[in-house]
Every structure is written in C-alpha cells, then in structure tokens.
C-alpha positions as CSV (number, residue, x, y, z in Angstrom):
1,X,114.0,109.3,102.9
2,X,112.8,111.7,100.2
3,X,111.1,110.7,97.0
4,X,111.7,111.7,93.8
5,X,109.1,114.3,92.1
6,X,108.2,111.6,89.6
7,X,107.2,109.1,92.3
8,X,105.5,111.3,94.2
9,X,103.2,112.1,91.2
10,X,102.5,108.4,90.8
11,X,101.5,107.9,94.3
12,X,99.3,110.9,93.9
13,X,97.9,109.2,90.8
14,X,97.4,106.1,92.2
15,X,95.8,107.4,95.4
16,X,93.5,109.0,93.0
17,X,92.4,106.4,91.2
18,X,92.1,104.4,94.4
19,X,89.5,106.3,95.2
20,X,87.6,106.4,91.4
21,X,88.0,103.0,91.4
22,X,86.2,102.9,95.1
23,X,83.5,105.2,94.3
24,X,82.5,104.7,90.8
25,X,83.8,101.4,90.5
26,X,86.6,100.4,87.5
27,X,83.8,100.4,84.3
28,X,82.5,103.9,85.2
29,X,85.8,105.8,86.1
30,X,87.7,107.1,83.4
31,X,91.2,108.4,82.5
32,X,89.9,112.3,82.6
33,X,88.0,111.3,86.3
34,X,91.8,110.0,87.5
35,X,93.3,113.0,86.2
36,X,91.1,115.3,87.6
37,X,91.3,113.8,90.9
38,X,94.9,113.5,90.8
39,X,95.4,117.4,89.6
40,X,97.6,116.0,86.5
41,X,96.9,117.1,82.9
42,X,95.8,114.0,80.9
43,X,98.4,113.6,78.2
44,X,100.8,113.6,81.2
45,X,98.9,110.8,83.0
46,X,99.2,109.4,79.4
47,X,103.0,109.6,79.5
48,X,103.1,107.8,83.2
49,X,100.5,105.3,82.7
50,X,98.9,103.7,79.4
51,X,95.6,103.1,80.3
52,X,93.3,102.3,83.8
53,X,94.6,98.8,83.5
54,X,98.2,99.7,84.3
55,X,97.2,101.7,86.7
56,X,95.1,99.4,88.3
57,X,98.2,96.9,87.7
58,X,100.6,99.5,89.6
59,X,97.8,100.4,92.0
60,X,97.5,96.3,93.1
61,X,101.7,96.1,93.2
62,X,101.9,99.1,95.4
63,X,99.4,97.8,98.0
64,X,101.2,94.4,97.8
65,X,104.6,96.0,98.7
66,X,102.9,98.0,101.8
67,X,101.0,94.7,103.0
68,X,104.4,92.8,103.1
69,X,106.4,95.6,104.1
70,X,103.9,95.7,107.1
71,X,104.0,92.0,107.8
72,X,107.8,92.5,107.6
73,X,107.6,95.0,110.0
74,X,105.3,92.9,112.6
75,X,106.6,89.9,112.5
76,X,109.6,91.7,113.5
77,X,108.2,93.5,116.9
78,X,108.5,92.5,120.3
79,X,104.9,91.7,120.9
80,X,103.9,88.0,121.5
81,X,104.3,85.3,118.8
82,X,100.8,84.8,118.1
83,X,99.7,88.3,118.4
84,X,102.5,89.1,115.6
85,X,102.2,86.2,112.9
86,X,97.6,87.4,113.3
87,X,98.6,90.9,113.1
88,X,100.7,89.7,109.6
89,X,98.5,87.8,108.5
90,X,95.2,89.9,108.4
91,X,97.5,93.1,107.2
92,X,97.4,91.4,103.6
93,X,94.2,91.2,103.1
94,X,93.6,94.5,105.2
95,X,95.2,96.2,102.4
96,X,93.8,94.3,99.6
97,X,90.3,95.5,101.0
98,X,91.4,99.4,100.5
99,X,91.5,98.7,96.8
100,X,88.0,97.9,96.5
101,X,87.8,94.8,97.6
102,X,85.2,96.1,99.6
103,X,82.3,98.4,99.3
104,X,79.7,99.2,96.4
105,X,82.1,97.8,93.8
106,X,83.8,94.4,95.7
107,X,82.6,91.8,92.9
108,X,83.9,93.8,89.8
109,X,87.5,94.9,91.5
110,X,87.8,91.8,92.8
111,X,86.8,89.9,89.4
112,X,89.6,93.1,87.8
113,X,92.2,91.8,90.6
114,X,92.3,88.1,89.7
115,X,92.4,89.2,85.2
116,X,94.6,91.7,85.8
117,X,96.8,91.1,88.5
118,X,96.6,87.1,89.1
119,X,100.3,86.9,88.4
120,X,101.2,89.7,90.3
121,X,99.2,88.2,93.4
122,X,100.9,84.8,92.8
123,X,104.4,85.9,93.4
124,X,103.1,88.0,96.3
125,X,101.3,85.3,97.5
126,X,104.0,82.6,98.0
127,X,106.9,85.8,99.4
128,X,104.6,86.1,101.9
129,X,103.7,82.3,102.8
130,X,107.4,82.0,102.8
131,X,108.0,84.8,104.7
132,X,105.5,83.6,107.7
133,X,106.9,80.0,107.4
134,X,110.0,81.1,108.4
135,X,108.8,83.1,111.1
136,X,106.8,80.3,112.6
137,X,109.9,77.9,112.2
138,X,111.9,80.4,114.1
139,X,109.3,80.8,116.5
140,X,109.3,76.9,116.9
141,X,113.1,77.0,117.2
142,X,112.7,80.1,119.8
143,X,110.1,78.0,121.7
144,X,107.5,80.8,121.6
145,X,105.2,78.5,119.1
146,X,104.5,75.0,118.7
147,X,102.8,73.9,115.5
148,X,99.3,72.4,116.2
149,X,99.4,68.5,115.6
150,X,96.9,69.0,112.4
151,X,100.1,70.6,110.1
152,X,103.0,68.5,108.3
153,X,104.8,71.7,108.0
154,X,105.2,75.4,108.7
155,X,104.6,76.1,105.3
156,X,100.9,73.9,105.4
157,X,100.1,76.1,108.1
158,X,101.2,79.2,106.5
159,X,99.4,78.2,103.1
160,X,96.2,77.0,104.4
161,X,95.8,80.2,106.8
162,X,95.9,82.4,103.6
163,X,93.4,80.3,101.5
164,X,91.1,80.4,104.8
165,X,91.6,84.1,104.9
166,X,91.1,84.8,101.2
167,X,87.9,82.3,101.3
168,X,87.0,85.1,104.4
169,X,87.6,88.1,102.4
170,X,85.4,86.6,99.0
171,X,83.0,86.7,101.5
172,X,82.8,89.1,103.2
173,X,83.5,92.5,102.4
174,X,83.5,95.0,104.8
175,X,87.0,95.7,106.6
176,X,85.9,95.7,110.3
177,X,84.0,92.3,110.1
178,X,86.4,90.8,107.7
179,X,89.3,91.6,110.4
180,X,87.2,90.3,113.2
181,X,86.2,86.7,111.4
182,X,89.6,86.4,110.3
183,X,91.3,86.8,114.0
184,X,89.0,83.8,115.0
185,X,89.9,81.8,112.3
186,X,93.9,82.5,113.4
187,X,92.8,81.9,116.8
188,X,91.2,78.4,116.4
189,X,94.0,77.2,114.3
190,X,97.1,78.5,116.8
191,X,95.1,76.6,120.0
C-alpha cells in the first residue's frame, strides 16, 4: 500500500522532530531545527503543522496507532498465549519510550505527554485494555489461559497490568531494562 506524497511528508516531519525532541529535548528544539531536519521549508511546515505542540500531539497519535497496530498484530500470531498477550503488552510502552520517554529528556516529554496528549492517551489507553481483555477471555474460552485467582475479571487483569507497567516505565527509563522489569512483572502475575 502506497502513501500519499502529503503523508509521507508528515511522517518525514514527524520522524524529524522525533528525533529534536530526543536530542535537545521539547524547550530547546524549535520549528526551524524540525524543518531543517526534516528538509521542509518552514512556512510549509507552517501550513502542515501549527506549532511543536501539534506536532508533538500528531507525533504521540502516530506512535499510539503503531503500538496497537502491533499488539493487534501479536495477539493475533501463533506463538503461545502468554508469550503473545507479554509481547502486547510491553509493545505499548516500547513505543511510548521512542518518543522520549527515555533518555536525557524523559521527565520533560513525559511531563509534555500527560499536558498535551492526556486525552489522546486515555482513549488509547482503554482500546487497548479492551483489546487484551478480549484476548484473554478468548484465551480462557480456548483453554490456553486461566485467569489467576487474584482477578474478578479479564479486564482487572488487563487494567492493573498497564498501571503496573506505566508505574515501570515512570521509573525507569531506559528501553532494554524497562522491557526486561516489565516481562517479570507479566510473568509473576500470569503464574
């Protein structure tokens, strides 16, 4: 599937800003370092974008749409039940980290996410405790997963797993570790 010129110029805008926003952080980078990076005149980042919050805003969107496009796409493999629903799991806040989340700049992106993009996260937030509910039901109906004793429902499970991974990620920033502690976590609560 081909994408149009105009959407390919946002992703290269976006990609660029990812990476201003990574380096210098969101304070230091301006407009004319995102349009440098990103080989686009500045008026015509002007005409796509208003200022570095809606980019940061469409930045935040497009990493929530490839984190649940991924968990989509895992929870549908073949691989074992468990392996697929940690895999899903840790993919959100995977992605979350390659915004800044981690690195030099983690307290101020992070601190930017949750005033800019709170909302945004919300609605991401429950599509994807929704979407591994349902998984783990079906898994419980397929017989390949049986809900520890501590959980009322799917969706407790599901909810209190992201809280415990997003109290992980606040934590600790760096993506290897944060991946590592989180797996554990999954692990002691799917016995």
């Amino acid at each position: 599937m081909s994408i149009s010129a105009g959407a390919e110029r946002e992703l290269i805008i976006l990609d660029a800003a990812m990476t201003a926003f990574a380096r210098y952080g969101f304070r230091r980078t301006k407009m004319d370092d995102i349009a440098r990076a990103s080989g686009i005149a500045r008026t015509a980042l002007y005409k796509i974008y208003r200022n570095k919050e809606h980019i940061f805003t469409a930045l935040v969107e497009q990493v929530h749409i490839a984190a649940e496009q991924e968990a989509e796409q895992v929870l549908a493999s073949e691989a074992p039940f468990r392996e697929r629903l940690c895999d899903a799991m840790v993919a959100r806040d995977r992605h979350l980290l390659t915004i800044g989340h981690s690195g030099p700049h983690a307290d101020e992106i992070a601190e930017l996410y949750l005033s800019l993009a709170w909302e945004l996260s919300q609605r991401f937030n429950n599509r994807l405790s929704a979407l591994i509910a349902q998984s783990v039901d079906q898994a419980i109906l397929d017989r390949q997963f049986t809900l520890p004793a501590a959980f009322v429902s799917s969706g407790d499970f599901s909810r209190l797993a992201r809280l415990a991974l997003e109290g992980i990620k606040k934590e600790i920033k760096a993506e290897d570790e944060f991946e590592r502690l989180a797996r554990q976590l999954l692990a002691a609560m799917m016995p």
